[in-house]
N, C-alpha and C positions, 0 to 999 in steps of 0.2 A: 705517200699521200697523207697531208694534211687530216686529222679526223673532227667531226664535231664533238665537245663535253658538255659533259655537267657537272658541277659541281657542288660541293656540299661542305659546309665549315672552314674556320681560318687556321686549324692547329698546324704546329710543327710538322707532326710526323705525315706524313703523304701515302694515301693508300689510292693505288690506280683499279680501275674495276671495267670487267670487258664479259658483256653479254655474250646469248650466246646465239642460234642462228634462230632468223625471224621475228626476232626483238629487237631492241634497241635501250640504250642507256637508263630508262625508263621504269626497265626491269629490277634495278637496284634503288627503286623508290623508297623502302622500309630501311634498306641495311646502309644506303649514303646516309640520312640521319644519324642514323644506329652507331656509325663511326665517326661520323662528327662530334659528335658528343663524349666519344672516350677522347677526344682532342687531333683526331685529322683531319687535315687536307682532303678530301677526296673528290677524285675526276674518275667520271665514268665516260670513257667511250663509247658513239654509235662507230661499230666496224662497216668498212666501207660496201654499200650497197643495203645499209639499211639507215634507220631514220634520221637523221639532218646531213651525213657525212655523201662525199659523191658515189653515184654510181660509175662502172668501171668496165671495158669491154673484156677487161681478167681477174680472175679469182681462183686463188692458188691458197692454201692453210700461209707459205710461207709469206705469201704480198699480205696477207692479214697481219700478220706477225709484224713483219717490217711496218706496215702502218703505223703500229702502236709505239713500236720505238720508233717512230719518225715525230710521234705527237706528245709524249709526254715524256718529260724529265727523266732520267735514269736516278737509279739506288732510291727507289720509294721502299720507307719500311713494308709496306704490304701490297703486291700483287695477285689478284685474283682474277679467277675467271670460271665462268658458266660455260658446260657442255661444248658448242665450238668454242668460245672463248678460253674456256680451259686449253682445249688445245692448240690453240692462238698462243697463250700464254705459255707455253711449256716450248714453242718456239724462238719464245721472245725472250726468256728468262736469262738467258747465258747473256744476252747485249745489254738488257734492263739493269741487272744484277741490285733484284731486290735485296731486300733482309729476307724477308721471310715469302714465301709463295701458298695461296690456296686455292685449290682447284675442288672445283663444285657439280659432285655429276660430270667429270669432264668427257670430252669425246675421245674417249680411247681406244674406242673397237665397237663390236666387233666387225670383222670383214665379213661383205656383206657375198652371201653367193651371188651369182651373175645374175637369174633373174631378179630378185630382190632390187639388185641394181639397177634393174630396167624399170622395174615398176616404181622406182621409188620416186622419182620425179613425178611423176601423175598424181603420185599418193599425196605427197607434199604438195603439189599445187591444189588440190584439191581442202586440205586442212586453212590453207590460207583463205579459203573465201566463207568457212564456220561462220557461224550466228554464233553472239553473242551468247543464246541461250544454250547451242550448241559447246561452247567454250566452259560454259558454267556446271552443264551436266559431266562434262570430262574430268572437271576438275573443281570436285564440289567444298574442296575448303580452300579457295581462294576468296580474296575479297573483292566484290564487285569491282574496285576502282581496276585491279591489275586485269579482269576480265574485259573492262574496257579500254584498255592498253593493249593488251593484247587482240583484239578486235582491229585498230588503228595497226598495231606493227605487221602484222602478219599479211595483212591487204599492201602493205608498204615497200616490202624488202624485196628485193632486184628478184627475181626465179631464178636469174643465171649464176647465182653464187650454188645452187644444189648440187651439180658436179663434185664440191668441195666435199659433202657428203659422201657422194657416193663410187668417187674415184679409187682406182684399187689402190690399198698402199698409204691413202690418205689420215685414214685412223687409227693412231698407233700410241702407244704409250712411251713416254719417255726414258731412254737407257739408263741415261744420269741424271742425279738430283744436283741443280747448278744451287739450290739455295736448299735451306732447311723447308722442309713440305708439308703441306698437310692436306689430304684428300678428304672432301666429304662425299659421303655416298648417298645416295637411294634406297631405301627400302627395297632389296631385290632389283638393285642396277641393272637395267638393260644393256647399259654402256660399258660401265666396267665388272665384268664377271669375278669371280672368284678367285680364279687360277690369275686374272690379269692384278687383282688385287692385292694376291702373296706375293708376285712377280714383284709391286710398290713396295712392300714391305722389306721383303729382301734385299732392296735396293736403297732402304733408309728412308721412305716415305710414312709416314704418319696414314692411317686410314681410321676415319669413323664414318658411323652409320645412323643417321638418322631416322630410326624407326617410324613407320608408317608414312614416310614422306614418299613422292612420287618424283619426277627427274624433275621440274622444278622445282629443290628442294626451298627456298628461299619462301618461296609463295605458298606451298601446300601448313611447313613449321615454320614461322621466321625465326619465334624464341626456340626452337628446337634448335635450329643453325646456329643461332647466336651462341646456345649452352654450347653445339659442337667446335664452334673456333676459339672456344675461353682457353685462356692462353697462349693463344697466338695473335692476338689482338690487343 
């Protein structure tokens, strides 16, 4: 599937960027500037079933994946991705074969027990239809514009990709590092624990930590994120 972008600057080097679930390209409104300006190219994908891109009667991490290399150019100096998009990206990255890869708060786990499973779709449906002001109290150092972006995507994005969440087997971290890595984390990751962390490390991944940042790291610090990809950017 074709995906809709955005994009941001005319430089050389080409950095691809993929949201994560119940956003849309939008979400990379700070950091598409931010790397234009060090001199790329950057195309942010909406993944299929959320903002301009089509809705789909399947949704699979792997049809996410394949989307992204079906839409943007291969060997981009930098591949990134948010929470699902990270792990979009960490499917996509052996056919991409960026330079370099970073993965943000990615969805790497944990596996969720059965109930959780069950409830978590309701839970999720129900986060999608938040106020505004709702939005604002969760996450009180955002700036108004992304609160209103997030208002628009979360009312927007397909229900029927949340399977993709909460299918067993579905969140998982990557065995091999296809390109050189860099994880950024959460302040106390819900997503990637500890043990799933050394697991990166051991494996030649790069991890840093964003202190006081929440899972959307980008939006809570953006200059903290920024200090955390310095040199890899």
């Amino acid at each position: 599937m074709k995906l809709f972008t955005r994009e941001w600057g005319t430089g050389d080097r080409h950095a691809v960027l993929v949201h994560g679930v119940m956003s849309d390209s939008r979400c990379w409104r700070t950091v598409g500037p931010a790397l234009a300006e060090k001199g790329y190219r950057v195309t942010a994908v909406d993944l299929r079933g959320h903002g301009h891109s089509p809705r789909s009667h399947e949704y699979t991490a792997e049809l996410l994946a394949q989307d992204i290399v079906d839409t943007v150019a291969p060997n981009p100096e930098i591949l990134m991705g948010h929470s699902l998009g990270g792990l979009t990206v960490s499917l996509a990255v052996e056919r991409l074969q960026p330079d370099r890869v970073v993965y943000v708060d990615p969805a790497f786990g944990p596996e969720l027990p059965w109930w959780q499973r069950m409830l978590a779709p309701a839970f999720l449906r129900t986060l999608a239809w938040a106020s505004a002001e709702a939005i604002a109290r969760r996450n009180p150092r955002w700036d108004p514009a992304d609160v209103a972006i997030e208002v628009e995507t979360m009312k927007a994005y397909d229900r029927a990709v949340i399977p993709v969440l909460v299918a067993p087997g579905s969140l998982r971290p990557p065995k091999t590092m296809h390109a050189p890595s860099l994880v950024v984390l959460a302040d106390n990751s819900h997503l990637v624990k500890e043990h799933v962390a050394d697991g990166l490390r051991d494996r030649g991944f790069e991890v840093r930590v964003v202190a006081g940042a929440g899972h959307t790291v980008t939006r809570d610090d953006f200059h903290g994120f920024m200090r955390a990809i310095d040199g890899w950017v």
